[in-house]
N, C-alpha and C positions, 0 to 999 in steps of 0.2 A: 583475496579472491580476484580473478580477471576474471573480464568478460571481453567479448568484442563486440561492439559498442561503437555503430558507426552514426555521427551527428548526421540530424536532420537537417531539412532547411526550410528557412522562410521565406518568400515572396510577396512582395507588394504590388498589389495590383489594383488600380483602381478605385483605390482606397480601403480595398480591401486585403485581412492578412492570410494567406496561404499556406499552409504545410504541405509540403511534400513528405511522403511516406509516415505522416502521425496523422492516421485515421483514427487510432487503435490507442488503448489506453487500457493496464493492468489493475488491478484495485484486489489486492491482496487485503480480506476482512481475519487480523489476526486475533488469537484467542490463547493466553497462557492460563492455565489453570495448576495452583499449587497450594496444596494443606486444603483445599477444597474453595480458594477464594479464584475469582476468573479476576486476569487484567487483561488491557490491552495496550500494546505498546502505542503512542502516537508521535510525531515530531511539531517543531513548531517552526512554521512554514518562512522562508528569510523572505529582505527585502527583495532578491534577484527575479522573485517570481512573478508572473503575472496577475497571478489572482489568489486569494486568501492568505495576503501577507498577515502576520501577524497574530492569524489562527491555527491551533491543533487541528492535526488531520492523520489518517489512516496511510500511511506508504503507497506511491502509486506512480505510475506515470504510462508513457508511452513506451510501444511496442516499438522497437526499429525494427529497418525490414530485413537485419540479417540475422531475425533472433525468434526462437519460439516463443511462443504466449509463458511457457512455464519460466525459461529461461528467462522472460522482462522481469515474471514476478520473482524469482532468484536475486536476482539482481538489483533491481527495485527497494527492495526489501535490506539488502545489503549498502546499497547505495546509503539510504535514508535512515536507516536504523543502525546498520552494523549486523544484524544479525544473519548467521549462516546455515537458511534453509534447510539444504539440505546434511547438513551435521546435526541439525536441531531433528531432523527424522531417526536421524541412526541412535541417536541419545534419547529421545523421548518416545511416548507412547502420542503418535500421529493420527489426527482424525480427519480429512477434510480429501481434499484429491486437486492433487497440484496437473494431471493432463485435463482434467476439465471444468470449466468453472460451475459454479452454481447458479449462476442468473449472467446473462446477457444484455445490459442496455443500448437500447439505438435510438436516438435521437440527437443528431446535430446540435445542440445548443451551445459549444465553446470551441473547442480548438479541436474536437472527434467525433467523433460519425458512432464509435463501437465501444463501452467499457466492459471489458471482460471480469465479474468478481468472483474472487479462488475464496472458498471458509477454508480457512487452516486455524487448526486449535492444537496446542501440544500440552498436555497433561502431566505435568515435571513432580508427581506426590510430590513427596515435600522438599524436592528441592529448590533453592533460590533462583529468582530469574535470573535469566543472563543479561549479563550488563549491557548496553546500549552505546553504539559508539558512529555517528553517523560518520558518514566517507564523503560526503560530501561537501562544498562549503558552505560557511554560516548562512551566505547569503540566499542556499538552497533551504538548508534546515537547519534554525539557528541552535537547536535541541533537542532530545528524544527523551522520552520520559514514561512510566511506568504510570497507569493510569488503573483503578478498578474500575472495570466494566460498570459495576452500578453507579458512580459518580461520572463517568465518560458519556453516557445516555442521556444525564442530563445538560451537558455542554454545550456551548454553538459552537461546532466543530463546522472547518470548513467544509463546502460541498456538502451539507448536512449530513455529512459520512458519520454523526448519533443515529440517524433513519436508518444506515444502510447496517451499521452494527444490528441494530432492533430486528430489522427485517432478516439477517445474516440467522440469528440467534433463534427467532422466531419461523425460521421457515427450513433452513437445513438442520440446528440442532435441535429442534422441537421432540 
C-alpha cells in the first residue's frame, strides 16, 4: 500500500520540544474475532521511539496534515502491523466505523493535544488470522504478534492501552 505521508517537524525551543502539525494522534482499538475466541493484534514498540520502548502496544500514531483521521488509522495500522484495513472490510464481517471515532481524548500530556480512538473488530468465523507483517523498521516496531484479548488485559501494555482495550470493549461493544 502507499500513502502520502508527509514528515512532521520538530522544534526546539527553549528547552522545549515542539511539533508542528502532530496535535493529533489515531489509536485504532483492534478486535479479531474467530471460532468465537477474540485477539488482538499488538507490536512491540523499538528502540527508535520516544517512549514505551520495549512494551506492547495497540497501532497508533499521528495524523499528518495532509491526511484524514481514517486514512492515519489505514495507514497506521498498515505501517505497524501489516495489516490491510480496508481489504480486511471487504473479506470480513466489519463492526466498528472507521469515519468516526468512538471516544475523543484531549489532554495535552505528551507530544498531542487530541487522540482519536476507532473500535474495529472483524469477525473472521473460523477462519485464521492474518498474518502480521510490520512495514516499518525494527527500531519503530521490533514485532507484531497475535495476542488473546483475555491475556492482553492483563498486560502492562504501553500507554495503558489494557484500559483503553477494557474501556473499548466495555463501552462500544457492550
Amino acid at each position: 500500500m502507499k500513502f502520502k505521508s508527509t514528515p512532521n517537524q520538530c522544534l526546539h525551543i527553549e528547552g522545549k520540544e515542539l511539533w508542528i502539525s502532530r496535535s493529533v494522534t489515531v489509536l485504532p482499538v483492534l478486535f479479531f474475532v474467530t471460532d468465537g475466541v477474540q485477539y488482538v493484534p499488538l507490536g512491540l514498540r523499538g528502540a527508535d521511539l520516544p517512549e514505551g520502548v520495549g512494551q506492547w502496544g495497540l497501532p497508533g500514531g499521528y495524523l499528518d496534515y495532509d491526511e484524514t483521521a481514517t486514512q492515519a488509522v489505514c495507514r497506521e495500522v498498515w505501517e505497524e502491523l501489516g495489516l490491510d484495513i480496508p481489504q480486511l472490510i471487504e473479506d470480513f464481517h466489519f463492526e466498528g466505523n472507521l469515519d468516526q471515532p468512538y471516544a475523543v481524548y484531549s489532554t495535552p500530556l505528551r507530544r498531542q493535544n487530541v487522540t482519536l480512538k476507532y473500535a474495529l473488530m472483524f469477525h473472521l468465523d473460523k477462519a485464521n488470522l492474518p498474518p502480521l507483517a510490520p512495514q516499518v523498521s525494527k527500531g519503530e516496531v521490533v514485532e507484531a504478534r497475535w495476542f488473546k484479548v483475555e491475556e492482553a488485559l492483563t498486560m502492562p501494555l504501553a500507554f495503558n492501552h489494557h484500559e483503553v482495550m477494557q474501556d473499548c470493549l466495555s463501552s462500544y461493544y457492550a
